[in-house]
C-alpha positions in Angstrom: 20.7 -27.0 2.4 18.2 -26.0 5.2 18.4 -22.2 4.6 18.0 -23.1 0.8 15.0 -24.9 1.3 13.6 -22.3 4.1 10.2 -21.1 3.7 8.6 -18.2 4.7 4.7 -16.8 4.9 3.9 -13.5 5.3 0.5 -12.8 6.5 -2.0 -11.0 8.5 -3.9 -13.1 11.4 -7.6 -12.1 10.1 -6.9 -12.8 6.6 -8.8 -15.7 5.0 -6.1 -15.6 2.1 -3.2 -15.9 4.8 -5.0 -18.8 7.0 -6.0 -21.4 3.9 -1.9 -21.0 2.8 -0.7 -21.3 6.6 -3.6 -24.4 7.1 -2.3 -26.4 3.9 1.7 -26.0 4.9 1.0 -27.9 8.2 -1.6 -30.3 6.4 1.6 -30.6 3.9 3.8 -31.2 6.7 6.4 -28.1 5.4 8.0 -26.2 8.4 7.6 -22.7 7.8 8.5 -19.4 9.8 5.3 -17.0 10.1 5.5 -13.2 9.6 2.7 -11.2 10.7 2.1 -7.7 8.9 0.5 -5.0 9.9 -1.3 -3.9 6.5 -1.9 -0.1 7.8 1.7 -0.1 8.0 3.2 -2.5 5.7 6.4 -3.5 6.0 8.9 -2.6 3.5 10.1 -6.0 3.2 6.7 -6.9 1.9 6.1 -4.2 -0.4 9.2 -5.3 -1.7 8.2 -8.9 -2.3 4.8 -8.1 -3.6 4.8 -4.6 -5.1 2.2 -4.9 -7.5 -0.5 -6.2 -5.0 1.6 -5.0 -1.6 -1.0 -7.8 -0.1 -1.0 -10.8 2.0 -0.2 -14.1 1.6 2.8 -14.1 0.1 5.5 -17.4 0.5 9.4 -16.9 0.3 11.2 -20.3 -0.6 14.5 -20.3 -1.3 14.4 -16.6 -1.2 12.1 -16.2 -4.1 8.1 -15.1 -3.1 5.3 -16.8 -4.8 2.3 -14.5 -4.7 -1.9 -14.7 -4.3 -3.1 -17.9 -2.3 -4.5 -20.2 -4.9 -1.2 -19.3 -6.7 1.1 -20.0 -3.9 -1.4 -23.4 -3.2 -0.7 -24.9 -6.8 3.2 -23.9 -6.3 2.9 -26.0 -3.3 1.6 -29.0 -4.8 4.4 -29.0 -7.1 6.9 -28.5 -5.3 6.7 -30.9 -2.0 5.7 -33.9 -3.6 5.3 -35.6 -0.4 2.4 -35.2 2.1 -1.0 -34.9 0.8 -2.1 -33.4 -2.4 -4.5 -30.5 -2.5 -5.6 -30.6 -6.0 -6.0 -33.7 -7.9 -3.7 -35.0 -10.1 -6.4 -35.5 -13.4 -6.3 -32.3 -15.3 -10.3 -31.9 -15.6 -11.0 -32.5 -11.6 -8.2 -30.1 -10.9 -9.8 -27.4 -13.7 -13.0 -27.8 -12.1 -11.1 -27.2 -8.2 -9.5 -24.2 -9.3 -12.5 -22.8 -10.4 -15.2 -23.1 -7.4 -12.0 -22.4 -5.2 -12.0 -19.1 -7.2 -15.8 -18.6 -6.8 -15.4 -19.1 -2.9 -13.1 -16.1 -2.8 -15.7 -14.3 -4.7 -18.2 -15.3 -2.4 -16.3 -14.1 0.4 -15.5 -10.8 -1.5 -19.5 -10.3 -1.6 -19.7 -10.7 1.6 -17.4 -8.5 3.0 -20.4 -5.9 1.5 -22.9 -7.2 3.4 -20.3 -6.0 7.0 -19.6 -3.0 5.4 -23.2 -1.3 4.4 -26.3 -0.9 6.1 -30.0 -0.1 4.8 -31.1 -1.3 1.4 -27.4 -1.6 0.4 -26.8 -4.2 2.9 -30.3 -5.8 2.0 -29.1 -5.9 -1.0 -25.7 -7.4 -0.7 -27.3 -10.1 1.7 -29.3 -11.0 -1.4 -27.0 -11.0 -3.9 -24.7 -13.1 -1.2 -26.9 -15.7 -0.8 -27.6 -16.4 -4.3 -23.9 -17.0 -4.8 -24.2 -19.4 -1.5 -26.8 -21.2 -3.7 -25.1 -21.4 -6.5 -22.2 -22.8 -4.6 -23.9 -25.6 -3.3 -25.5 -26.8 -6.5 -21.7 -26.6 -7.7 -20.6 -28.5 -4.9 -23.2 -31.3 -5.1 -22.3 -31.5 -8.8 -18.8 -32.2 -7.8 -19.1 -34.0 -4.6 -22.6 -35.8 -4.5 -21.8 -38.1 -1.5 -20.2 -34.7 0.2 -16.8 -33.6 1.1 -15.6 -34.5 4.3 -15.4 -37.9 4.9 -17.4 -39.2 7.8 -14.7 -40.2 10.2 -13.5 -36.0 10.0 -11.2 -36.2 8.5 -9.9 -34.6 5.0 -11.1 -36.1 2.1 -10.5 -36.3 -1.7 -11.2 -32.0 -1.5 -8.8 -31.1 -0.1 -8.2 -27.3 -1.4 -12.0 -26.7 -1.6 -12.3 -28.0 1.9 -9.1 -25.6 2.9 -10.8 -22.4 1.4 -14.5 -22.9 2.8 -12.8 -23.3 6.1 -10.8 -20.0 5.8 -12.9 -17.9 3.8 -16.5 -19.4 6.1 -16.0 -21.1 8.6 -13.5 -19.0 10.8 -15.8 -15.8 9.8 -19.2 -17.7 10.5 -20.2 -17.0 14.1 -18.1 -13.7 14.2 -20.3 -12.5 11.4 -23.5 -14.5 13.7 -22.7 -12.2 16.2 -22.0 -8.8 14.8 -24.7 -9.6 12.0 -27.5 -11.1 13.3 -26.9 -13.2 9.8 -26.4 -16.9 9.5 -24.5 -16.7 6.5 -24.6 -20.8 5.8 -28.3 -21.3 6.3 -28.0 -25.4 7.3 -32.1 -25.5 5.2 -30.5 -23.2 2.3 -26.9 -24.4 2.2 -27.2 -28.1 4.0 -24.0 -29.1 1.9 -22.3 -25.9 2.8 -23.4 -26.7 6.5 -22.5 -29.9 7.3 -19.2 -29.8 5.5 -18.1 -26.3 7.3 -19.7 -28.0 10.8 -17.5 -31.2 9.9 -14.6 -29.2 9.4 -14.4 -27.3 12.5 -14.2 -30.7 14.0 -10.9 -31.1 12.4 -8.0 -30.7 15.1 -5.5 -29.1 12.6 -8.4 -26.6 11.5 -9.9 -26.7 14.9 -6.5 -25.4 16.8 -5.8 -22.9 13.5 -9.1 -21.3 14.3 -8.8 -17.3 15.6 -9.9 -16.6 18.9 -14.1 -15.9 18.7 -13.5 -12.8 20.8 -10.8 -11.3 18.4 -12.9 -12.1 15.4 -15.9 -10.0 17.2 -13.7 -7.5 18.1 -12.0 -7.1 14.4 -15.4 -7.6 12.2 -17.1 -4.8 14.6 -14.2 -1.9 14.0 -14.0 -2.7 10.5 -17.6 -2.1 10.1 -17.6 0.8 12.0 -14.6 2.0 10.2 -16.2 1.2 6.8 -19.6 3.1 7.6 -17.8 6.2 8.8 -16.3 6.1 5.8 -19.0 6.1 3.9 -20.5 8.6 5.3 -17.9 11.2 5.5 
């Protein structure tokens, strides 16, 4: 019965996808083994499980892989009924969940263009960034108007919303602070953003799940340097 029910993650340390599924299995409570990858070279046992993507995080239980995070989050749910839930059970609050936890990935795709350009390209990215960052807020106060994490820090009734702005923000925040020179949650802009990221952190299972500031540095400043090489070769 135990290898039956064994479960598996497959991920890559600066991934925000990876963290938010390895952060809900021990808010979950389900005992996992961790696989890191090395995604310049990927190991054939996970180009076999996810060969369409050939991306990280992907979760083997009971042998079979469950792909792409909010995916694998939802299967989650499902599946280990005990524990806390990370979506809501009414249909219209979990609708609404999925979405902005979809619009935070975007977010965090749009941002990955403001470490990867310089010049008016970058200028342009910031801009386009922090619009979405507005527009994230508004949703979030439309959702949450009291705010997300309760006051005594500890998870509230957002669970997967809270789960993805701490992988996909606040584990890149003062990385991107220092390689930058940008504070990308602007606590005037983005208070709601803000205080629920600064909550978070406070958090002892996010606060011990956190990467090491130095490593985050060293990893944001070669894949810039990387990217405008690239782009300029």
């Amino acid at each position: 019965m135990a290898a039956q029910n064994k479960v598996i993650l497959y991920g890559t340390w600066f991934s925000p996808y990876a963290k938010m599924v390895e952060v809900a299995l021990k808010v979950k409570g389900i005992p996992y083994e961790y696989v890191e990858e090395d995604l310049g070279n990927k190991s054939p046992m996970l180009l076999k499980l996810n060969p369409i993507h050939k991306k990280v995080p992907v979760l083997v239980h009971n042998g079979k892989a469950i792909v792409e995070s909010l995916v694998i989050i939802e299967y989650m749910d499902e599946t280990w009924k005990t524990g806390p839930r990370l979506l809501p059970e009414d249909p219209y609050k979990r609708s609404q969940f999925r979405f902005w936890a979809s619009y935070m990935h975007q977010v965090f795709e749009a941002l990955t263009e403001v470490v990867t350009t310089s010049g008016e390209a970058q200028e342009k990215a910031v801009k386009e960034t922090f619009e979405q960052l507005y527009l994230l807020e508004e949703g979030l106060k439309g959702l949450f108007p009291e705010g997300i994490v309760s006051s005594d820090g500890e998870f509230s009734n957002g669970k997967l919303l809270e789960l993805v702005m701490f992988s996909c923000f606040g584990t890149y925040e003062e990385g991107l602070q220092e390689v930058l020179g940008i504070d990308v949650i602007d606590p005037e802009k983005t208070p709601l953003l803000f205080s629920c990221i600064s909550a978070l952190m406070e958090i002892p299972a996010l606060k011990e799940s956190c990467n090491p500031h130095e490593n985050m540095v060293a990893f944001l400043k070669s894949y810039r340097e990387d990217a405008l090489k690239s782009a300029t070769a």
